[in-house]
N, C-alpha and C positions, 0 to 999 in steps of 0.2 A: 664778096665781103658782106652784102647785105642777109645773102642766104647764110651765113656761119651766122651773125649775130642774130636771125628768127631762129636757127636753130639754138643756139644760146639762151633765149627768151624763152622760146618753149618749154625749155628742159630744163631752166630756175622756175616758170611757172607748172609745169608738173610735177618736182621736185618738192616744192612748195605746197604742194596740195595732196600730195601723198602722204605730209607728214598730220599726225595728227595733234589737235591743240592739246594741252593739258586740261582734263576735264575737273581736274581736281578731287577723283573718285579714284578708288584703288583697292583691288584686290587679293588677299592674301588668306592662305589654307593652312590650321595646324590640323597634323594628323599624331592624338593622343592615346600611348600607352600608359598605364599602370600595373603594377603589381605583376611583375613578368619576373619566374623564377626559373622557367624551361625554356632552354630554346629551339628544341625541336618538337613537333607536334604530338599535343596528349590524346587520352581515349581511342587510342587504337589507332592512332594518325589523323583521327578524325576534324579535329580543332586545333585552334595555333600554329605557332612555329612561323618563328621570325624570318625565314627565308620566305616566306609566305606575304608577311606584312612587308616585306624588302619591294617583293615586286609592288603592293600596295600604294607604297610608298614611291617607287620609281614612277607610275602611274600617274602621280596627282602632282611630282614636279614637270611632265607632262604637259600635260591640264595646264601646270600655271607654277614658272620657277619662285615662286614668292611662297614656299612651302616650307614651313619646319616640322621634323619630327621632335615631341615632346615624351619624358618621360618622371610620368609627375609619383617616382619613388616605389619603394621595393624592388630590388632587381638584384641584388649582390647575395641574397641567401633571404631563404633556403632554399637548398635546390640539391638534387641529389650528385650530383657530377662535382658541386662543391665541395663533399666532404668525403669523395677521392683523395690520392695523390699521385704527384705528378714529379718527378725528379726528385723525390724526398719531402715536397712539399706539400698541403695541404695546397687544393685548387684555390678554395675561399672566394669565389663570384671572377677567378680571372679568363671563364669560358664565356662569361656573360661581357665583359668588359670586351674581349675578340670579337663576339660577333656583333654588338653597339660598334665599336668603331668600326668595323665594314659595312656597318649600313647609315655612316656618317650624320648620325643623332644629331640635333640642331640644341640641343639641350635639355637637364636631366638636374630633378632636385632630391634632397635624400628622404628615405623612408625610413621607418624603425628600424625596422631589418638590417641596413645599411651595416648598424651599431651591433649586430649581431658579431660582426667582424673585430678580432683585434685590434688596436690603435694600430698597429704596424701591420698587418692584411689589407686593414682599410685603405692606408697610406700607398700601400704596392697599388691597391685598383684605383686611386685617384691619378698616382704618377702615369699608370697605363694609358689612361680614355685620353683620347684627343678632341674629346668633347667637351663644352662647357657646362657648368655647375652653377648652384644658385640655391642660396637660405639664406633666409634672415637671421632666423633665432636658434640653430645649431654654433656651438659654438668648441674649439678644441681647448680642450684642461692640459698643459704640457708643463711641466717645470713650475708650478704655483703661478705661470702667467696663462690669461683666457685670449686666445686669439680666434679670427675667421680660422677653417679648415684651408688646407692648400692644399698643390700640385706642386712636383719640383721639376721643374724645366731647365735644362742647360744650368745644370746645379743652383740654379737659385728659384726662392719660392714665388708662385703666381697663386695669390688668394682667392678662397671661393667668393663672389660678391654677394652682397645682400639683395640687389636685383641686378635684371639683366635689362639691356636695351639691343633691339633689331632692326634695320633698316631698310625698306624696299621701297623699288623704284618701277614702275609698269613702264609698258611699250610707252604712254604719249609724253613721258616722262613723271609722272604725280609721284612726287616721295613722300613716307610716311618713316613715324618711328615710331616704333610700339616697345612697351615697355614692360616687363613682368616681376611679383613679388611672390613670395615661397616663403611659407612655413612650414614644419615638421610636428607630428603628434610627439609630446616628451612622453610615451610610453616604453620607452625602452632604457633604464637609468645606467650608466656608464661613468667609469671614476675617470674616462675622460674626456666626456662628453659633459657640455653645459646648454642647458637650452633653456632659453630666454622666452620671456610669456611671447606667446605667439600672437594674443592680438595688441599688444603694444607695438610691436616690432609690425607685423604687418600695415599698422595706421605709420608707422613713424616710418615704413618704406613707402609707401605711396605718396605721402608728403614730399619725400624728399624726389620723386621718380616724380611726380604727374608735370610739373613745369617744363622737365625737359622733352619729352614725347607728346605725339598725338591723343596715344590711350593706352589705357594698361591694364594687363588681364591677370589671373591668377594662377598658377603651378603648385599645388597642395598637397600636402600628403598627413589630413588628417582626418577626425569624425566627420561624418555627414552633421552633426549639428553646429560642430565647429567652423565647417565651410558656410555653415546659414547665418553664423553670427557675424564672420568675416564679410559678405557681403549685405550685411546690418551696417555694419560698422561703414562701408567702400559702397556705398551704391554705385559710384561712378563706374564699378568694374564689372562691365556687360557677359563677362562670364569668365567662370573658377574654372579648371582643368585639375580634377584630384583623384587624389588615392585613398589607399589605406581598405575601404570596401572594397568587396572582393567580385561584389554583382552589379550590371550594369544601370546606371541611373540616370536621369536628366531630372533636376526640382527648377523648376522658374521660381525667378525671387523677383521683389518688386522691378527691378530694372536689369535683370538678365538672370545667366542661367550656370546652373554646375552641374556638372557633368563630369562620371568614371564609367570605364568602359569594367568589360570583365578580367578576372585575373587569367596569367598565365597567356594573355593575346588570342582568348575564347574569341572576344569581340576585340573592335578598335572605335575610337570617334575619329571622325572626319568634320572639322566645322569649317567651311565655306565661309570667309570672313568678307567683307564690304562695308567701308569707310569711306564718308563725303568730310572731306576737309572744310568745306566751305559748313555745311549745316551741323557738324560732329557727329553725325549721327552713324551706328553701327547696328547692321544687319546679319545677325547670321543664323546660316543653314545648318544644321547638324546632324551628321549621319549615323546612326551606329551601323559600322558593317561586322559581319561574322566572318572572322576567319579561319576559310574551312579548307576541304581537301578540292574543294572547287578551284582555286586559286594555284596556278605554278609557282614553282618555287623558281627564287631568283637564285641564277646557276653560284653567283662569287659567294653571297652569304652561304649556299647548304654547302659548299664547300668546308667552310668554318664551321661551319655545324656540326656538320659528319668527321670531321676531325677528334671532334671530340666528344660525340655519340662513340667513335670505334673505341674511344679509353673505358666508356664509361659499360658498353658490354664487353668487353675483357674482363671488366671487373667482376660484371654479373654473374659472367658463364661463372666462374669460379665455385658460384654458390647452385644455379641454375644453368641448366643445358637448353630452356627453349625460351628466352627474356619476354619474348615478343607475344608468347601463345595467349591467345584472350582466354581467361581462366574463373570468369565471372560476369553478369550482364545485370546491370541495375537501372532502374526506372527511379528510383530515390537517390537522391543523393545524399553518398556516404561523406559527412560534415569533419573533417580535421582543418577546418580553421580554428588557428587563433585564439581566438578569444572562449568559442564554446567550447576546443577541446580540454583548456586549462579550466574552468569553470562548472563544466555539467556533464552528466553521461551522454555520451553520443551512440549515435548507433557505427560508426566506424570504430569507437572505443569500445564498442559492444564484442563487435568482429574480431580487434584484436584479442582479448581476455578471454571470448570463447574458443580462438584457436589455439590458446597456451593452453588450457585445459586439456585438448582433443591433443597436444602435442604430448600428453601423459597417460592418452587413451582415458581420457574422463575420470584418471584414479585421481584427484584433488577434491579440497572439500570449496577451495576458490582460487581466483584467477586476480592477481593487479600487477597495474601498468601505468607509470605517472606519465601526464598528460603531455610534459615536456619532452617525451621522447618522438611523439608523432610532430613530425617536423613538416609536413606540406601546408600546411597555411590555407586549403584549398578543399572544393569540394568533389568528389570522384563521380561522374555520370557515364553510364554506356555502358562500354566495352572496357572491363579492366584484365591489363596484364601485368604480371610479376614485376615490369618495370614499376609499374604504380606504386605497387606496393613498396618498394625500393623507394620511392619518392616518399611517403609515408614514412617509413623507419630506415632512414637512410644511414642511423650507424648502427644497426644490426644487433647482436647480442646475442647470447644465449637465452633460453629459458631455466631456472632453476628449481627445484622442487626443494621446498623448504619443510622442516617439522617444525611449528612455533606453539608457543603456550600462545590461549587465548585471551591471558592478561595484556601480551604485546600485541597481539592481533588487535586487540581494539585501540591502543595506542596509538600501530598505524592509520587505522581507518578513519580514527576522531582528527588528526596532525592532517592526513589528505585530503580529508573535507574542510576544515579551516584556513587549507592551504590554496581554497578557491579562488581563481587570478592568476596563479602560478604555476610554472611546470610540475610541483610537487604535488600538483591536484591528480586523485587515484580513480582509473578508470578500473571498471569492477565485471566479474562473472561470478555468479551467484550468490552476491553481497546483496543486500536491499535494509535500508535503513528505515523507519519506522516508528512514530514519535520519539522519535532520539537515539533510539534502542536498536541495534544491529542485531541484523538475520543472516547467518549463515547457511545455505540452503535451507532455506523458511524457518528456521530453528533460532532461536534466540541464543546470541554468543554467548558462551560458558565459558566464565574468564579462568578455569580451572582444568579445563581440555587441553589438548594438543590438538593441534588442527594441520593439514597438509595442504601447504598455500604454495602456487604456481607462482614466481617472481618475475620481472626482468632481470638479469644480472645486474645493471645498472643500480638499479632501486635498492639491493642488497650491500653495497658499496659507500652508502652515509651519506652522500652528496645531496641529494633531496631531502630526506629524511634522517637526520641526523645520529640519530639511536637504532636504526635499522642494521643490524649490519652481522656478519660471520659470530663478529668476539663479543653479543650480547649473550649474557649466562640463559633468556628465555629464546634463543636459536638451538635447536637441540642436533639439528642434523642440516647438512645441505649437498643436493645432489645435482652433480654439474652433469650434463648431457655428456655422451662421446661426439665424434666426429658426423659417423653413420647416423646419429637420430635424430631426428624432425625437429625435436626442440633446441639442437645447437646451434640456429639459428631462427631466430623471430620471425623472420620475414618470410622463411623456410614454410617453417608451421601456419602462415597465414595464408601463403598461397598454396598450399595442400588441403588446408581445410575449405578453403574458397572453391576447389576443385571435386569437393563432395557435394557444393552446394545446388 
């Protein structure tokens, strides 16, 4: 009897002393994506792909299950597998929504991009993710009433909230609750999209969010100066997680840090988080890792991936028999982002306009291409193959050879330089403008010529350019490609030309 109860004693005082106290510290990892529009690897395999950041991610819940993956906006378009179809249907970001929810995202706020989407596409990829959402100042225009965005779950709606709150508990038991607020840049306008000032809403979300949590961070998806005003405004918030730029960044601000990784999951952040409940005070480590061909792929996500990688060359081969062959190798980066390709001559705008020419064997007197048709967002390094370029001008087109008077000609070219900002901004081959005055190969335009100008088929069509079009009296002729020639496809003619380079 004596010997049962020392054995008893013993083993509540080892018992007891194995356990550890609460130290009141506690540690927890976000691992942050941005601007992710592919989801398997670019440049030749070289970089990205989410089956990549899966194992990444598998890794660091590992390390320490107090891990969320974040994704602070752009992911639903553009993307070239988006603007596929799929049983009659346009894709519209629901290949991107598949593989997020296999690799069980901890939460995700919206980008401009997002808005690229139909109200009802948008709506199909909210009801899909089984992941949670989170903005303040997006808001949906439905029926002359303004509501949060939602999800429809077991037929009734679940609202996207204005912030989120998360909960973790370590081995000696220390609970913590962290709290996050999210804005969106209102660059994208939509008749049914309303977006509320963003640093209103931001101060008037952390008011209402700092009482009930420990501490609370940011999920952004706007300008790098808008993220430095927001933590103006929030010094209490030891660090932003944002989007919207495309290159990777960390700025210290007075009392923490913001931080984007690169687009397309080039890179990822890793921030090592540590909170003393007792002192408040937050520590963090921040990683940038590069996600490269170093890394395995985790087998369930490329499962998902390769599903619909096999849709996306079915469609290729249709135009191309070799998708994959690297067809070009640059040290510059070729720039179809965004903002510079609707605004200024790029040299990727350059490459388009001079392979429309070379798709006429150089018989044109110029080449345009408005800037809204180059749809990657992103900037092309390495090894590039045909898929690239399919990511570039993902709805294709023919080339046109037009005969115009010179009177229209300069119509379009004054309307596409005014039209800087916008898709209807014209990227040019042998135009160059010059105190105000346009040069057609170095020749000043004679608004009394006929000139024979290379188009997008799009561009001829009036949608950008409203006067542009077949049934103006100053189009005098227009010459649509056959099947068999380079320029019945855009993309065609880019990777052939890229193949003499």
């Amino acid at each position: 009897m004596k010997i049962t109860i020392r054995i008893i004693i013993a083993l509540t005082i080892l018992i007891l002393g194995s356990c550890k106290k609460d130290d009141n510290k506690i540690a927890f990892t976000f691992l942050q994506l941005n601007d992710v529009y592919e989801i398997a690897p670019i440049q030749g395999g070289e970089f990205g792909g989410l089956a990549r950041v899966e194992t990444v991610h598998k890794d660091l819940l590992k390390e320490n299950s107090n891990t969320m993956l974040l994704m602070a906006g752009d992911f639903l378009n553009p993307s070239l597998i988006g603007t596929l179809k799929l049983d009659g249907q346009r894709i519209r970001g629901k290949q991107m929504i598949d593989v997020m929810n296999a690799m069980n995202f901890d939460l995700v706020t919206f980008g401009n991009h997002e808005f690229d989407l139909s109200q009802k596409d948008l709506q199909k990829r909210l009801n899909e993710s089984n992941f949670p959402w989170v903005s303040a100042n997006v808001k949906l225009i439905n029926e002359q009433e303004t509501t949060p965005f939602y999800k429809i779950i077991n037929n009734s709606k679940e609202y996207i909230p204005e912030t989120y709150i998360k909960e973790f508990t370590d081995e000696d038991g220390t609970k913590i609750k962290i709290g996050f607020v999210s804005v969106c840049i209102p660059s994208n306008p939509k008749a049914y999209v309303k977006y509320e000032n963003m640093f209103n809403k931001v101060r008037e979300s952390y008011t209402n969010l700092k009482d009930s949590v420990d501490v609370v961070f940011g999920l952004t998806h706007v300008k790098i100066v808008n993220d430095k005003r927001i933590s103006k405004l929030l010094p209490e918030i030891p660090l932003i997680m944002g989007g919207h730029e495309h290159t990777n960044m960390r700025i210290e601000t007075e009392n923490g840090i913001i931080t984007k990784a690169d687009a397309n999951a080039k890179t990822v952040y890793i921030h090592r988080v540590e909170y003393d409940k007792i002192t408040k005070k937050v520590n963090i480590k921040s990683e940038l890792k590069e996600i490269n061909a170093s890394i395995k792929e985790d087998e369930k996500v490329a499962k998902v991936v390769s599903k619909w990688q096999t849709i996306l060359e079915k469609e290729i081969k249709e135009v191309l028999k070799n998708p994959n062959e690297i067809i070009y190798k640059t040290k510059i980066p070729l720039d179809g982002r965004d903002t510079p390709i609707r605004s200024k001559q790029t040299n990727l705008g350059k490459i388009i306009t001079t392979s429309m020419s070379y798709a006429f064997n150089d018989k044109v007197d110029c080449a345009l291409v408005n800037g809204g048709s180059i749809r990657i967002d992103d900037q092309l390094m390495g090894d590039i193959t045909p898929v690239d370029i399919f990511r570039v001008l993902p709805f294709g087109g023919a080339i046109v050879k037009v005969e115009i008077k010179g009177r229209l000609l300069k119509r379009v070219l004054d309307y596409g330089e005014l039209a800087s900002g916008t898709g209807a901004y014209l990227h040019r081959y042998n135009v160059n403008r010059v105190e105000g005055n346009w040069f057609i190969n170095n020749k000043k335009l004679d608004l009394t010529k006929t000139y024979t100008v290379a188009f997008s088929d799009y561009l001829l069509k009036g949608f950008d350019i409203p006067f542009l079009s077949n049934e103006n009296k100053e189009v005098f002729s227009v010459y649509h490609p056959k099947e068999d020639e380079v320029a019945y496809d855009i993309r065609k003619a880019v990777v052939d030309y890229l193949k003499t380079k």
